[in-house]
N, C-alpha and C positions, 0 to 999 in steps of 0.2 A: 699722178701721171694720167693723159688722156688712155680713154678705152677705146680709141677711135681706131677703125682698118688700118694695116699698113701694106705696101706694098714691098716683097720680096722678090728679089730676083735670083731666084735660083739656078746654080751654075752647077757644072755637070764636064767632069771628060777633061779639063784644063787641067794646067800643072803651076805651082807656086816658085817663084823667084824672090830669092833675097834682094835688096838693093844697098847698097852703099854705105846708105845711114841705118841698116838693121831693119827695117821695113819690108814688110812684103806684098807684091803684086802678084796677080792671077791673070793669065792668057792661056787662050784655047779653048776647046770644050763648046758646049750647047750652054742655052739660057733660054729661061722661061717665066714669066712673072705669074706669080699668084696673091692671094688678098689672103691676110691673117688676122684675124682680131684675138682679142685675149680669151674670150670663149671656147678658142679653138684648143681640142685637144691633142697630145705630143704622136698619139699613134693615128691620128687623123691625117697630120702632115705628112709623118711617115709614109702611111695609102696612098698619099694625092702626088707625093715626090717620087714613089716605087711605079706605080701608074705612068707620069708623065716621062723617066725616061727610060724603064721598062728596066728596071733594076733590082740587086736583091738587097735591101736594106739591112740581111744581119750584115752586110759585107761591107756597109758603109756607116758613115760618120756624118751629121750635121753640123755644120759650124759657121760663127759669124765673125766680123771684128767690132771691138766698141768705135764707138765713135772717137776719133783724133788720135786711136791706136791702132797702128798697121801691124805691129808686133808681133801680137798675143790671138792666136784664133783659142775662142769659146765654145765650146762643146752645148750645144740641144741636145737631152737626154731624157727629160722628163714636163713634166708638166708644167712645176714652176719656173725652170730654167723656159721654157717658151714663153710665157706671159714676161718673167725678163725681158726679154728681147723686144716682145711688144712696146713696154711701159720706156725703156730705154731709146726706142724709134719713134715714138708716137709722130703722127702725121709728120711721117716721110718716107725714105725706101730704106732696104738694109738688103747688102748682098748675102746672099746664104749662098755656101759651098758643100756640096756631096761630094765627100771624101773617101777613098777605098782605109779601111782599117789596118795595119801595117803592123804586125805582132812585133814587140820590142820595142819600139819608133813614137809611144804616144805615151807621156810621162801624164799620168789620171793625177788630180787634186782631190783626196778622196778627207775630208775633214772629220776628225775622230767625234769631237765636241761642238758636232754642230749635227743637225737632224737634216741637213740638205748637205749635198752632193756638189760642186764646182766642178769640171772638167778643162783643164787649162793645158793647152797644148805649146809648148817653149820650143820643140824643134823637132820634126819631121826628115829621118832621115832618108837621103834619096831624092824629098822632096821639095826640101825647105833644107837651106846650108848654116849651121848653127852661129849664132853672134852673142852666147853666153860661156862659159866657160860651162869644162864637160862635166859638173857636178848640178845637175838641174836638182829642186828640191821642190819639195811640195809649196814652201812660201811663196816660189817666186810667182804665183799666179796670184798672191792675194795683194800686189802693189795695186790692182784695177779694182778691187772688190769697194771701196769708196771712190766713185764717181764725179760727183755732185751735187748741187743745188735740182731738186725734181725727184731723184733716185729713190724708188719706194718699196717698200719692203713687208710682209707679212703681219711682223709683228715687233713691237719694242722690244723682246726678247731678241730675234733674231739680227736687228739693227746693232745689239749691242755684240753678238758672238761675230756680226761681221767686220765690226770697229775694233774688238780685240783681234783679229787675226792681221786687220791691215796697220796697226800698231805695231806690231811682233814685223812686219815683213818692208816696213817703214823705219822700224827702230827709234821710234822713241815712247814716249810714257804718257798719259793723258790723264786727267781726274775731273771725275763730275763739278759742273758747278751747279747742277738742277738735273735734279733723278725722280721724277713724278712718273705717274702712270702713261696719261698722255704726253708728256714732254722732257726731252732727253735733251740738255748742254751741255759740250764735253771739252774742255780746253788745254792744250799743251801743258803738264806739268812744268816744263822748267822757266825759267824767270824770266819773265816782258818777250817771249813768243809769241807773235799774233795768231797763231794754229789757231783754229776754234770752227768747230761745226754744233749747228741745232737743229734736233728735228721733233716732231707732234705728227700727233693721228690726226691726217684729212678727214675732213667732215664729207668729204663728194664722196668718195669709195672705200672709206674707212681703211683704206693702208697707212705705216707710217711711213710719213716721208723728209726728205732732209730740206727745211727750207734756207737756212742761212749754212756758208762754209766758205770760211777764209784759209786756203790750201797752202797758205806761207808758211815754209820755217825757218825760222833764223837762229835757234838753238844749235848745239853741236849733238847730232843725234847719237844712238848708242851704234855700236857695231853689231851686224844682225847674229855675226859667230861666235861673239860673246854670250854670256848669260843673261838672255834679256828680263827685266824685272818683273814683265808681262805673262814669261812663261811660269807661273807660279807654280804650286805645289799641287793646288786643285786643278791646273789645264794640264799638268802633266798626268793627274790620276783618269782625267776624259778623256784624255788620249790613248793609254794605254788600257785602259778597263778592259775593253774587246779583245785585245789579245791576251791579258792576264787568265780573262776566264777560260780562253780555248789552252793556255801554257801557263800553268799554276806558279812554275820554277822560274820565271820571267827574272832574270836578275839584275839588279841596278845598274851595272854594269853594264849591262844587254842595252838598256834601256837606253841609257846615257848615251852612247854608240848611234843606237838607231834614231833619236831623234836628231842628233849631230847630222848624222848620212840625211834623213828623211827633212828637217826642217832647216837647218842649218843653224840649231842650237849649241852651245855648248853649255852642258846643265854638271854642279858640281854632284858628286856622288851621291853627297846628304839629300840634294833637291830629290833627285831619282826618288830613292831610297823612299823618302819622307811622299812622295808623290802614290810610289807604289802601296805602301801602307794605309794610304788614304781612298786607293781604287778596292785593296781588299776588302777595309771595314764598309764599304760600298757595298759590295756585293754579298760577303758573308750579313748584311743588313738586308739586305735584297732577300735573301734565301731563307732567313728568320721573319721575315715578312710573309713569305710568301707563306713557310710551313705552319704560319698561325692563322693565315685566310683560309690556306685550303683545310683545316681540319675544323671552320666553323662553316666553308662550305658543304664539307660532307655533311656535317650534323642534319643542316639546311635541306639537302636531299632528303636524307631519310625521313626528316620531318615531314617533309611535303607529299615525299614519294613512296609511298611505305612499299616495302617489297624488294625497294633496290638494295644495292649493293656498292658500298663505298667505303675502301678500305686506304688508311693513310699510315706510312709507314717511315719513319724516321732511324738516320743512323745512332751509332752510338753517343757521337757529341753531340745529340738533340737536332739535328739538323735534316731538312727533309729528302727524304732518299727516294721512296715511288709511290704511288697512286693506284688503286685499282678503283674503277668505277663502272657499274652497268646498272640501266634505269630497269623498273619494275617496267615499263612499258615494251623495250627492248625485250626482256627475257618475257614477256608475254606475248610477244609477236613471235618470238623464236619459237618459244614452243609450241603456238594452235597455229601458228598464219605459215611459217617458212621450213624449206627443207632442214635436215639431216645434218647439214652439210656448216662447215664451218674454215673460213679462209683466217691464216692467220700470219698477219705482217706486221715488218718492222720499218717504221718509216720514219726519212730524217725528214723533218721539217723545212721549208724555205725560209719559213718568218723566224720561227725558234730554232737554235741552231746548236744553245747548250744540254737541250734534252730530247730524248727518244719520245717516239709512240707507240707502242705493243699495243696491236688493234685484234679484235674475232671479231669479222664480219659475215653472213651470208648472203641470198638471195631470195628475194621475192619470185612472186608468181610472174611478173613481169620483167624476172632476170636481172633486177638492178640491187643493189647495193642496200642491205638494210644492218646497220648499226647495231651490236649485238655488248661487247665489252671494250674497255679500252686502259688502256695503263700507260703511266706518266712514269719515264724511269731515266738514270743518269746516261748508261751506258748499255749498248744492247750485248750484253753476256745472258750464257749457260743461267746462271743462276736467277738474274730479273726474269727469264723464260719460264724457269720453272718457277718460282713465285708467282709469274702469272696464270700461268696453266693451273697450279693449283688455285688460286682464287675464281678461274672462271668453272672450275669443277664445281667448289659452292656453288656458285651463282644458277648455273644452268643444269645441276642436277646431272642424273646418268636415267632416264628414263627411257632414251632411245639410242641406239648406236649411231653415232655422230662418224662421219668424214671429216679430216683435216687436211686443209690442203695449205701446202707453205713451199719456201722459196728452196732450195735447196742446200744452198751456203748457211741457213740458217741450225743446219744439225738439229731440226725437228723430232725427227722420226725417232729419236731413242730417248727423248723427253717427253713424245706425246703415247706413247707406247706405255711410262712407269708413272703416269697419272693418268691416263683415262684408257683403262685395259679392256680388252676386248673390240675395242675401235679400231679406223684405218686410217693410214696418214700416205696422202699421196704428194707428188711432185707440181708445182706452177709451171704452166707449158709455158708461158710467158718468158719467164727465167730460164728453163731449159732449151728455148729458142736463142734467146742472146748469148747463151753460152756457145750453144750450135755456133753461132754466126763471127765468134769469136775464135773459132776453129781455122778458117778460111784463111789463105792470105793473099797477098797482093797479085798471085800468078792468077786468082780465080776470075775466068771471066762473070759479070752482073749476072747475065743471065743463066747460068749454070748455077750460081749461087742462089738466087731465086728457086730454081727447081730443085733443089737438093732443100731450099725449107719446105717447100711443098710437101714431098716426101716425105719429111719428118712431121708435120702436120696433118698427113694422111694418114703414118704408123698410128700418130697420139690415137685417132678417131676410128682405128680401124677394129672390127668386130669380130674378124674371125683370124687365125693365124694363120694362113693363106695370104690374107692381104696385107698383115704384116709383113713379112718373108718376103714380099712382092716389093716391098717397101724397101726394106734395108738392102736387098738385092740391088736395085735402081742406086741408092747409093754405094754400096761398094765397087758397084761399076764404075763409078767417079773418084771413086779414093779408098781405098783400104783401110786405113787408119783412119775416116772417117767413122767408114761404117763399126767399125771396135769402139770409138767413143759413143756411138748413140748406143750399143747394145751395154757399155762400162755403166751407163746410167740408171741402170736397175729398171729396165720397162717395165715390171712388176708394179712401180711406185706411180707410171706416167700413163700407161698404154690401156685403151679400155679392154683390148683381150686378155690381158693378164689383170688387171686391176683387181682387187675383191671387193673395195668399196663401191660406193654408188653418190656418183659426181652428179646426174640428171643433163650431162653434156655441161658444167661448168667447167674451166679448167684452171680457171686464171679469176686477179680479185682486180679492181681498180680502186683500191683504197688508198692507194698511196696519192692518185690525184686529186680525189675527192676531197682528201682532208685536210691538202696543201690548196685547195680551192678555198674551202671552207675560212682557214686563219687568215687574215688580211696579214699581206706583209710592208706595209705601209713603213709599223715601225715592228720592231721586236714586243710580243706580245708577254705579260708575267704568265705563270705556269696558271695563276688564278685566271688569268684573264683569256687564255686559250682556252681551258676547259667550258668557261660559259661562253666561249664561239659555239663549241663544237654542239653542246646542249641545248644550243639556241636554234642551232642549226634543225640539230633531230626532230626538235619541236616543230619545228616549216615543214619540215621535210612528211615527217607522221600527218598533218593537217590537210597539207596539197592532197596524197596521194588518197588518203580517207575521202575527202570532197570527190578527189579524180572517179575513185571506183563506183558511188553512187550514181555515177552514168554509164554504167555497163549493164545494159538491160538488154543485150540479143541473144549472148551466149550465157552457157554456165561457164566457160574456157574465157579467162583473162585474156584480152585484145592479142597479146603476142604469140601464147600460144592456139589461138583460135587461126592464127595466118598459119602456124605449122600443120598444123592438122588440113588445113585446104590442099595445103604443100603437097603431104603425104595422099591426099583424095583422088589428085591430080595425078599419081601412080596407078593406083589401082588397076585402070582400065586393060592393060594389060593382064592381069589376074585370073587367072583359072582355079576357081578352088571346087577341093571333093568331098563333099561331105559324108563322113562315113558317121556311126552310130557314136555319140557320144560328144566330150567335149575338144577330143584333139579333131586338127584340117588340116589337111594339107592344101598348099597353097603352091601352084607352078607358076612362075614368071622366068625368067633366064633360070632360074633353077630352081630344083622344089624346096618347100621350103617347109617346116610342119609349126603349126602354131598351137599352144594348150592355154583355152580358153580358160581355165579353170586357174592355173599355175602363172597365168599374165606371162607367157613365155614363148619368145619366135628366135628358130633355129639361129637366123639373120643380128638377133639378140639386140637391135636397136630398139626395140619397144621396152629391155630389160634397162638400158641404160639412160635413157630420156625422160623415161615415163608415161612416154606419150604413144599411142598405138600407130606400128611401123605401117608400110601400106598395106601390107601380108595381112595384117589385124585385123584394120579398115578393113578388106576385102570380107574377108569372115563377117564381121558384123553388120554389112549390107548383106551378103546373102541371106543370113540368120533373121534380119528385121530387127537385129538389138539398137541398142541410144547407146552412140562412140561414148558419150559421159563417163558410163561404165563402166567404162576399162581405164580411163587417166586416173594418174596422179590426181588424192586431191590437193596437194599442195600447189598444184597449175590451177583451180578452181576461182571463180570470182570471191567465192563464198571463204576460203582459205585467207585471199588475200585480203577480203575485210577483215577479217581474224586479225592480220597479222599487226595493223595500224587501227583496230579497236579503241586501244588505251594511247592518252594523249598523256604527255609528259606535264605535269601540272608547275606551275612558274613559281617562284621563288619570291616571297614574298618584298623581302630586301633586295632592293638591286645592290647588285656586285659592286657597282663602282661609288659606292656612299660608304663602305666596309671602313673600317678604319681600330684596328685591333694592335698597332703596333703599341707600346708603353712609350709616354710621355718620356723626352729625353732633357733631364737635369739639366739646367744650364749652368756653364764654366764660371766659376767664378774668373776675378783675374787675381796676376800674378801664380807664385809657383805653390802646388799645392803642399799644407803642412807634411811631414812625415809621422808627427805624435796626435794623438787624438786628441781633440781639444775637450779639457776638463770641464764637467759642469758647473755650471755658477753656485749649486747646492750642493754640496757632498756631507756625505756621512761618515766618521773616523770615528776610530774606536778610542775611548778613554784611557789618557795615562794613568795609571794607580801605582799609588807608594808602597812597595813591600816593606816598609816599615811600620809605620800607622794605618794603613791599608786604605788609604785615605785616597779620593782622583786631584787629578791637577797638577803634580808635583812626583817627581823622585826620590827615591832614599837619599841622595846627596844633598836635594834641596831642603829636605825635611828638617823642619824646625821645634818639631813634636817634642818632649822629651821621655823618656818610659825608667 
């Protein structure tokens, strides 16, 4: 196919009419043309079509029709489906329609056994009048998925998963007559059918594309609602894999049911049955794979990385259960470079979806996000928490009193208490917000909801029990039973007056973004092949900010906290302080306030909780002649935060993706296999002997001896 511009006319505001013959036409609305080539990407046109008619894109749908089909609108979703639409128009125009999204109303073609996405829209209700019968199915969108003569495709793999599906929604049977690499010929199975399509990798753009196709059939095809011969045992296990693994108890039966309803198969029990059995040893194969990488990955760490900590843990039938991992570089940054302080989440994946993360993260001197331990586990229970919590006890020692700060739903507090004693575990404001906000309901006007989080975000930060009081008061003014749920939340766990730990003003983690940033979810990642994301990741991540810091040459105070401290400078002026003999001051501004230079402690208590000197502090230390240096945090220091990104994560000598640990699988003989062991061609038997003559060879019966 040409890669040449095409022009699209994009329509907007119209509405769709059936006609006569099942067709459909579009009147009304705005039009716009723009230029697309195949370089262009899907969230690019998105910008340029949200732009042109000032629209909100999640709320809407892209769609086109093929050529000489007014029928069927096609769904733009992604990236390849645009370059489709290209290769399929090449030097002409294609009307594109921006459609509102219609919950219930848009029947998705979401393909189990295939690594692309279709979106095939059969009827529109409201806005398109249906001309099929009311059992739409997933096939009926794959009569158009072979086209033509020109139609080009990714790859000879995908040529052929789109050949099988337009078989199955066609109804009949086809068989290679030339299956090479670059060249695919595929001809109607049944007898003197002229069916026949062939396609080859072009040489110009290296897609595969179909050059010959004679679209005749004169066979008597199968019925699509019978058992088609196409739906084999192995597409029924690609099909169902995905859901087997999220509903273990998936029963043939179920099965049988839903691809009936879903495809318009009818598949005998046995198929089911024999399909599901085949998705199992798939994935219990998948899962004995995976627990024989990751336990030579571990090894891989430790060899490389001496210091860390890689622990791999399997159920009782051998099979892999969870993961603990944290690098010698990590637990070295945690201890000289980063606070106290330790966030700890449970995050579901986007890409991976059959297993947890149990992360402990904290922060840098710069307030971001530094990678501490991490654990691979089935299910986020009690017990995978406390198996983690104690492995990051190994790992990171009890040398200092450590803060944990965690989500609330997660029942922390009485697991981080019975492994790390002596320590504080407080509340995520983050999570205690959306709980807040979940409180509210439809009477609440916006803006009153707004200020009632404010309040609550005021309590979190507030320093003295005064301003707290001040706090919940303003909300109980709005609601009663509000203000009983924010006090029902243990402020002890959330509020910095009551808190005993020491947060440094963090409240909240963002690892749950980060680490869904970090997995590409392209496709579904193995548990081996996430881990060295995230490792890879660390590694970048330790390099940048190493390189970053050796350009901080003005202050001793990291870039971020050096703007806080200006902050607080920019206070002072108002400041009257009295210095009397010794190291405590008092300090007037709206109220007095007494600061103990000695003890790092202001009445105001924001210098206690930051770490950074409040203005009361500042003030003091200008009149005295002291260097502010003195009194921070050195965890806020430039010199901490080399510390913390010192140790570079050292790389893995074996790339991951050359591994290959699984045992060589036996090949089937044919026919059925014996049930007796087959005897060897050598044996060894023990000697007859005559109790007569005591003679071998012979029985007393036979015995010819005479005595």
């Amino acid at each position: 196919m040409s890669a040449q511009t095409i022009l699209a006319i994009c329509q907007f505001g119209g509405d769709f009419m059936t006609n006569s013959d099942g067709s459909m036409s579009y009147s009304g609305g705005e039009a716009h043309v723009i230029d697309i080539d195949r370089s262009m990407h899907f969230h690019e046109l998105v910008t340029e079509i949200s732009d042109m008619f000032n629209c909100n894109m999640d709320m809407h749908s892209i769609k086109y029709f093929l050529q000489n089909n007014k029928r069927v609108l096609i769904t733009i979703s992604n990236d390849k489906d645009l370059r489709r639409m290209v290769d399929y128009n090449s030097d002409s125009t294609v009307d594109v329609y921006i459609l509102k999204k219609v919950e219930n109303r848009i029947i998705r073609s979401v393909v189990a056994d295939s690594g692309t996405s279709t979106d095939v829209i059969t009827a529109v209700e409201g806005e398109v009048t249906p001309y099929s019968d009311n059992r739409l199915r997933i096939t009926n969108g794959w009569d158009n998925l072979i086209m033509g003569v020109g139609q080009a495709f990714d790859s000879s793999k995908e040529f052929r998963e789109v050949l099988h599906k337009y078989a199955i929604a066609k109804g009949f049977v086809y068989k290679f007559i030339k299956s090479e690499g670059p060249r695919v010929t595929v001809v109607c199975s049944a007898k003197d059918c002229p069916w026949r399509i062939h396609a080859s990798k072009s040489s110009a753009n290296q897609d595969f594309t179909i050059k010959k196709m004679n679209d005749v059939h004169t066979c008597e095809r199968e019925n699509s609602k019978q058992s088609h011969r196409l739906a084999t045992q192995s597409w029924v296990a690609s099909v169902i894999k995905e859901k087997l693994r999220d509903t273990p108890d998936y029963k043939p039966r179920d099965i049988a049911n839903d691809l009936e309803r879903e495809y318009g198969l009818r598949l005998s029990y046995h198929r089911a049955w024999r399909g599901k059995a085949i998705a199992e040893k798939e994935l219990h194969g998948s899962e004995e794979q995976a627990g024989s990488e990751l336990l030579w990955l571990c090894e891989k760490i430790i060899e490389t990385n001496p210091g860390s900590f890689a622990t791999l843990q399997a159920s009782d039938d051998s099979k892999f259960m969870r993961l603990f991992l944290s690098f010698h570089a990590s637990l070295n940054g945690f201890e000289h470079g980063c606070r106290p302080l330790l966030f700890l989440d449970g995050i579901t994946l986007k890409a991976v979806k059959r297993w947890k993360l149990l992360t402990a993260t904290t922060v840098d001197g710069e307030n971001d996000i530094f990678p501490v331990a991490m654990a691979v586990v089935d299910t986020e229970t009690d017990e995978n928490w406390h198996w983690f919590l104690l492995q990051l006890k190994s790992a990171i020692g009890m040398s200092r009193t450590i803060t944990f700060v965690s989500n609330r739903q997660n029942g922390l507090e009485e697991l981080v208490s019975q492994v790390f004693q002596g320590c504080f575990h407080g509340y995520c404001i983050n999570n205690l917000i959306q709980e807040f906000k979940a409180e509210f309901d439809d009477s609440w006007p916006q803006e009153l909801k707004d200020e009632m989080v404010d309040n609550l975000i005021h309590a979190v930060c507030a320093c003295k029990v005064d301003e707290f009081n001040e706090c919940i008061k303003i909300i109980k003014a709005a609601s009663q039973e509000l203000a009983e749920w924010v006090l029902s939340m243990k402020p002890e766990l959330w509020s910095d007056v009551f808190f005993k730990g020491l947060r440094y003003g963090q409240y909240s983690s963002c690892a749950v973004q980060i680490f869904n940033e970090w997995i590409s979810s392209r496709q579904e990642p193995s548990v081996l092949q996430m881990i060295d994301m995230i490792r890879c990741k660390i590694m970048e991540l330790i390099y940048k900010r190493h390189e970053s810091s050796n350009t901080w040459t003005e202050t001793m105070l990291t870039p971020c906290m050096s703007r806080k401290v200006e902050e607080e400078l920019s206070k002072t002026r108002n400041c009257n302080v009295i210095c009397p003999r010794g190291s405590v001051f008092e300090v007037k501004d709206e109220m007095n306030y007494v600061v103990d230079m000695e003890t790092w402690e202001c009445t105001c208590r924001r210098w206690q909780v930051s770490g950074l000197p409040c203005s009361h502090t500042l003030a003091v230390i200008q009149r005295s002649g002291w260097c502010i240096y003195d009194f921070c945090s050195k965890y806020l220091t430039v010199d901490c935060y080399r510390q913390a990104y010192m140790i570079s994560i050292n790389p893995i000598a074996d790339p991951v993706h050359s591994v290959s640990l699984v045992p060589f699988r036996a090949k089937r003989l044919p026919g059925r296999p014996k049930k007796k062991p087959v005897e060897p061609r050598i044996t060894s038997k023990r000697a007859v002997r005559c109790s007569k003559c005591r003679g071998y060879g012979h029985y007393k019966q036979t015995c010819t001896t005479s005595i």
